[in-house]
N, C-alpha and C positions, 0 to 999 in steps of 0.2 A: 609824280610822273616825270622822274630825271633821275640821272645814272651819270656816276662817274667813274670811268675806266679805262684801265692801264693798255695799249695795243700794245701789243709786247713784237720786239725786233727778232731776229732768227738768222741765225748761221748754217748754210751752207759746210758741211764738215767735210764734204768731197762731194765732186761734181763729174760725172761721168756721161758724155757725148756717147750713147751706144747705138744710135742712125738717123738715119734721117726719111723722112716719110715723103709722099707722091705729095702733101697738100703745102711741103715747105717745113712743115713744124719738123721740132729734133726730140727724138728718143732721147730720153735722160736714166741716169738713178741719182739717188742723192740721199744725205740723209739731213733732213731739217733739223736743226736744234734750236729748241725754244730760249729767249732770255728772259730776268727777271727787268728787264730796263726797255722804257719804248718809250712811244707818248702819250698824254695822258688826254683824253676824249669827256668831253661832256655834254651831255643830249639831254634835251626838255624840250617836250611835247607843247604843241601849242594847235591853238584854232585857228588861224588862218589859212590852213591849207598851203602853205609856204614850204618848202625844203630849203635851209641857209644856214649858207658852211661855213664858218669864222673860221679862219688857217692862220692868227695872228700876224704875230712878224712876219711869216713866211713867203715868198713871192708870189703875189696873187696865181692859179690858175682857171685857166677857162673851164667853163663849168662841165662841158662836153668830155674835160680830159680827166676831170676832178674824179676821181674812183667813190670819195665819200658821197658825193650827189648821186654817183650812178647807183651806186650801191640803195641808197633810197630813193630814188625812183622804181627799183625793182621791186618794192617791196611796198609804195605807197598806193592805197587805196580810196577813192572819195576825198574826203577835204581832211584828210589825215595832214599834221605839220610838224616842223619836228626844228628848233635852232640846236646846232651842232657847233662847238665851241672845240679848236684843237692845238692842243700848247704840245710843238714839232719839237723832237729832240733826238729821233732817227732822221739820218741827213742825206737826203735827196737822192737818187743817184750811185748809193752805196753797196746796194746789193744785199741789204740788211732788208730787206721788206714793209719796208713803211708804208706804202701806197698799199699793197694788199692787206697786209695789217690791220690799216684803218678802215678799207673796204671790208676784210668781213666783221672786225668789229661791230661797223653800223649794222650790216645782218643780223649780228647777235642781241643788240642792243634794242634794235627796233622791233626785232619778231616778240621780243618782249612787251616793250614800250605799248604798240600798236596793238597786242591782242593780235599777231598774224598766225601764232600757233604752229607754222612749216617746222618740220621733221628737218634735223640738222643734215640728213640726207639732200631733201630736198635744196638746202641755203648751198650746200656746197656747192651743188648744179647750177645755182645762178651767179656764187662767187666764181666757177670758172668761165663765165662768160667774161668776166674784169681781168682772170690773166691764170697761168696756172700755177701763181703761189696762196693764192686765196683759199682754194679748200684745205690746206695746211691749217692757216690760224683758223679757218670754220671748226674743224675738227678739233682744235684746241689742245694737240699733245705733238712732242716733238714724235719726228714718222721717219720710216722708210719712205723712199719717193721712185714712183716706174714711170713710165710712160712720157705724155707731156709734164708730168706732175701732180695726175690726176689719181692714179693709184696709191693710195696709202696705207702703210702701215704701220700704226701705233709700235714706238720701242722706248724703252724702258734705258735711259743715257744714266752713265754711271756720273756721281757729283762732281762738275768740273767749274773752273771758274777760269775765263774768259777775260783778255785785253785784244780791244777792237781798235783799232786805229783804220783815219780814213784822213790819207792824203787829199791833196790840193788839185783834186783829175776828173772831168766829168766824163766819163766812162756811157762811150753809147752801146746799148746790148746788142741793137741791129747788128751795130757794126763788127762785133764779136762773133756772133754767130754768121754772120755772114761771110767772115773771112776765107779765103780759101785754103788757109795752114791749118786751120782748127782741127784738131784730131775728132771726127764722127764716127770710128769704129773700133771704140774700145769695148772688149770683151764684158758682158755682163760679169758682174761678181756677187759675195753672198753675205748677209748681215755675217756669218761670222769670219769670213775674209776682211772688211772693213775692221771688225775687233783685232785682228793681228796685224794690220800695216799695210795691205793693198787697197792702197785709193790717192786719190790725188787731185784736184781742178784741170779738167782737159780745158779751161778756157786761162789760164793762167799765164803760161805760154805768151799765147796773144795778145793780151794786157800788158804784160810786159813789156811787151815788143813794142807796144804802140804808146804809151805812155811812161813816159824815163820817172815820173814822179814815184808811181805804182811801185817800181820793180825798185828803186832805192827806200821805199818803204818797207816793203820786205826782206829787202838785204840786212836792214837794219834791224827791224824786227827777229829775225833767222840768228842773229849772231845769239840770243837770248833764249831761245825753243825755236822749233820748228814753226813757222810760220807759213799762213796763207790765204787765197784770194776766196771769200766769199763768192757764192753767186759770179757773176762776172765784173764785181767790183764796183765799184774802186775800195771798198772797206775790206781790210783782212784784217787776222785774227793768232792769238796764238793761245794756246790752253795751259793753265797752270794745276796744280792738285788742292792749291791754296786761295783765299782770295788776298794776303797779305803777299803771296811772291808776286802777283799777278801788280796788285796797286806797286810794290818796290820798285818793277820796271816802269810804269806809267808813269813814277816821276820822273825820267831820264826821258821820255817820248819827248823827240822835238817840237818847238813850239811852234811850227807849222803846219804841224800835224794836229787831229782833234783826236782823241784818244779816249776811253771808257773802261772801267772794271766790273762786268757785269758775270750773274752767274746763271749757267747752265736750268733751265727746266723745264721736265718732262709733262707738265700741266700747263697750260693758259691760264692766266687769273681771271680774264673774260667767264670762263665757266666757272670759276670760285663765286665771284660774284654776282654771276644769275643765277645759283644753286643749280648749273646744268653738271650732268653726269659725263 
């Protein structure tokens, strides 16, 4: 009755503001790209009827805000308990996805664990109550993204291998999307327009602007490949066809910067190993 498993982090490969809705939320497209790198999750079942989330070193938070607690609660039934054990190695704040990551994790983990049996239909419905990058990792495959992010479309990413870097910037997404420079009326585009070069982070802009740390990581990153802002940051990214060109530049990333060589995939190993389809 325990499970150990990888929450894998995810790149934003372009980010497209296409409007903005009467309830405040923004139209996006996006396409998620899954990585082979995240953190690494361990759950056992216990009888107390307890939900208790170990986040190691990492800065305690309140249980209210904690996505892994939420995430089991949604799914706990009767004196069901469960100790969750999590060694952080997606960093806070980056726009890599770790708080939803982990949230649908525990969904995946616990509908097993618990005997809850939900239709991964169903799990995504309740990961998007926690945010809308949750039904991505529910779904378990890198996607096309509409909507809030709740529309998905499984795609099939050619093999790429990824340097992430994540500056010294804690990046508030409120404040991103809230700005009043942010482009909200970029024209829809089409998975095979993204395959020839039209795309770009319409939150990029902004981050830069507002964090000088952000924008001379990318400057620097940029002289190497093209580089750019995840999400709305602070972690960006540049893609190589290798994973040896990719680590060559990591060793020259400055040493105040945190830096990663991770590779590209189109599968969650969450579903490798609960033999889900």
């Amino acid at each position: 009755m325990a499970l150990t498993l990888l929450s894998p982090a995810k790149l934003n490969l372009f980010l497209h503001i296409t409007g903005r809705r009467a309830d405040g939320y923004h139209e996006l497209q996006t396409l998620f790209q899954l990585l082979d790198w995240g953190d690494e999750m361990h759950f056992e079942v216990n009888d107390s009827g307890n939900i208790r989330v170990d986040m190691g070193a990492s800065p305690p938070i309140p249980l209210q805000d904690n996505l892994i607690w939420r995430a089991a609660t949604l799914l706990q039934r009767g004196g069901q308990g469960v100790d969750i054990r999590v060694h952080k190695r997606i960093p806070a704040g980056g726009g890599l996805g770790g708080g939803s990551s982990n949230a649908a994790t525990t969904l995946l983990a616990l509908n097993a664990l618990w005997g809850c049996d939900l239709e991964r239909a169903e799990l995504r419905r309740l990961g998007l109550k926690m945010g809308a990058d949750v039904p991505v990792f529910v779904g378990g495959h890198s996607a096309w993204a509409e909507g809030v992010g709740e529309h998905l479309q499984a795609v099939e990413l050619p093999p790429r291998w990824y340097l992430v870097i994540t500056p010294d910037a804690a990046i508030s997404t409120g404040e991103i999307f809230s700005h009043p420079r942010l482009t909200r009326d970029t024209s829809p585009i089409t998975i095979a327009a993204f395959f020839e070069g039209t795309s770009r982070n319409d939150c990029q802009p902004i981050a830069e602007a507002l964090y000088p740390e952000v924008a001379k990581a990318l400057n620097w990153l940029g002289n190497f490949a093209e580089s750019r802002l995840t999400g709305t940051g602070a972690s960006l990214f540049a893609s190589f066809p290798s994973k040896a060109e990719a680590e060559a530049i990591a060793t020259q990333v400055p040493a105040q910067w945190q830096a990663v060589v991770a590779r590209g995939i189109n599968r969650s190993p969450v579903l490798d190993a609960l033999a889900l389809t």
